[in-house]
C-alpha positions as CSV (number, residue, x, y, z in Angstrom):
1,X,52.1,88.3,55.1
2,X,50.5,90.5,52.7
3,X,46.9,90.7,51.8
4,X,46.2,91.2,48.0
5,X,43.0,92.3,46.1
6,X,42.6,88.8,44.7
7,X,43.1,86.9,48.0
8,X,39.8,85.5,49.3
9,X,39.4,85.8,53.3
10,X,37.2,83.1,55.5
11,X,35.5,83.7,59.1
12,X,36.6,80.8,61.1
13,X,33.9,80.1,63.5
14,X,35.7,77.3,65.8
15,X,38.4,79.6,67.0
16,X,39.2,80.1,70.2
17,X,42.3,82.2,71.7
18,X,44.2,81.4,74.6
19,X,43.5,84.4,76.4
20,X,40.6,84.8,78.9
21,X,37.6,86.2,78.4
22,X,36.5,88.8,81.4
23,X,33.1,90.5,81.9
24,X,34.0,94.1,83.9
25,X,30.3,95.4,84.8
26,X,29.4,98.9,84.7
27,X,29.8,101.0,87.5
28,X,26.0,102.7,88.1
29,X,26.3,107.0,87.7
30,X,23.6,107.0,89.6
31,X,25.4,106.3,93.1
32,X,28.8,108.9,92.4
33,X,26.5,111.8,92.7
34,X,27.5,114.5,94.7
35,X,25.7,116.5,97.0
36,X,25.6,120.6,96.7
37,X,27.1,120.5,99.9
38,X,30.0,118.4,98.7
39,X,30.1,119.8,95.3
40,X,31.1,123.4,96.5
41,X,34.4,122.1,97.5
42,X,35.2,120.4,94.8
43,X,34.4,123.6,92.5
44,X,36.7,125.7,94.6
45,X,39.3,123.1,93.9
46,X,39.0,123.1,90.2
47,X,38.7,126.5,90.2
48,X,41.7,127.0,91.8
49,X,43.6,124.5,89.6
50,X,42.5,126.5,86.9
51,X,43.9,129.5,88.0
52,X,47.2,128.9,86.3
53,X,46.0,128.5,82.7
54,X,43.0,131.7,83.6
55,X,46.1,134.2,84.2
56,X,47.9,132.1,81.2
57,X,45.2,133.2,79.2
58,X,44.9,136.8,80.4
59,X,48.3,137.4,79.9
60,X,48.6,136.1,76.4
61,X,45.3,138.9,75.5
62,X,46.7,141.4,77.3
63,X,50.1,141.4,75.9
64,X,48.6,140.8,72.2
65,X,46.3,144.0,72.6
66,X,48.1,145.8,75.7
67,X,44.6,148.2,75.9
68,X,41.0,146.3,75.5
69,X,38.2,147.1,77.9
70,X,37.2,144.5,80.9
71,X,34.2,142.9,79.2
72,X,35.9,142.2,76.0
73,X,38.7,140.8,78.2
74,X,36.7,138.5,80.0
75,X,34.7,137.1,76.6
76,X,37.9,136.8,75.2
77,X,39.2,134.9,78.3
78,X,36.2,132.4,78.0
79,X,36.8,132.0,74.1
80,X,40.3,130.7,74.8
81,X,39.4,128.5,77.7
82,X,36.3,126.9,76.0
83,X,37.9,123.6,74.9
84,X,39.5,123.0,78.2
85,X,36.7,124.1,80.5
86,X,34.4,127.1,81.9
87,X,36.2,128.8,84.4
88,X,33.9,130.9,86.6
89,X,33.8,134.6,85.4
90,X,34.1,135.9,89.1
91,X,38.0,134.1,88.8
92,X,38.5,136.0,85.4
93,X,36.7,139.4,86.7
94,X,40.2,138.8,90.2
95,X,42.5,138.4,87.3
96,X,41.6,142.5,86.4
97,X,44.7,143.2,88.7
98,X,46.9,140.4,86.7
99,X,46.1,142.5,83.5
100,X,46.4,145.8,84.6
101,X,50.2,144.7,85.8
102,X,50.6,142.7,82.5
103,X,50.0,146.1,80.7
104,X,52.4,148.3,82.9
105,X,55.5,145.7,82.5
106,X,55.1,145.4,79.1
């Protein structure tokens, strides 16, 4: 059925579906919080999942620029990265190696 411009739509106020009506409450953020002791694991975890796309990265820079000096490397790194996540510059500053090896294959 198609709706025209000159067709004039009512609310109907006494209808009532057949399906069920469910009320999910909201899970408090206040009692998921971690601790720093628990926390530090899970950073190491997601930093280490994040290796893959942090060498990704590198090696895409390196092999469009084959020379660029380590700071602009690592800025570079986090502008790539930024809409995913912030990796920890101490992972991009191990990835120096990956670069350097990157550059002599090329």
């Amino acid at each position: 059925m198609d709706v025209k411009p000159s067709d004039r739509l009512n609310f109907n106020k006494d209808f009532v579906g057949r399906l069920h009506k469910i009320k999910v409450g909201v899970a408090a953020a206040g009692n998921n919080v971690e601790t720093d002791r628990e926390r530090e694991p899970t950073e190491k975890r997601n930093n280490n999942s994040r290796g893959f796309s942090i060498e990704a990265a590198v090696v895409r820079i390196m092999k469009q620029r084959e020379e660029t000096s380590h700071q602009q490397l690592v800025t570079e790194t986090l502008n790539q990265l930024a809409t995913q996540s912030k990796p920890d510059i101490n992972v991009i500053k191990r990835m120096r190696n990956l670069a350097r090896t990157v550059v002599r294959n090329s």
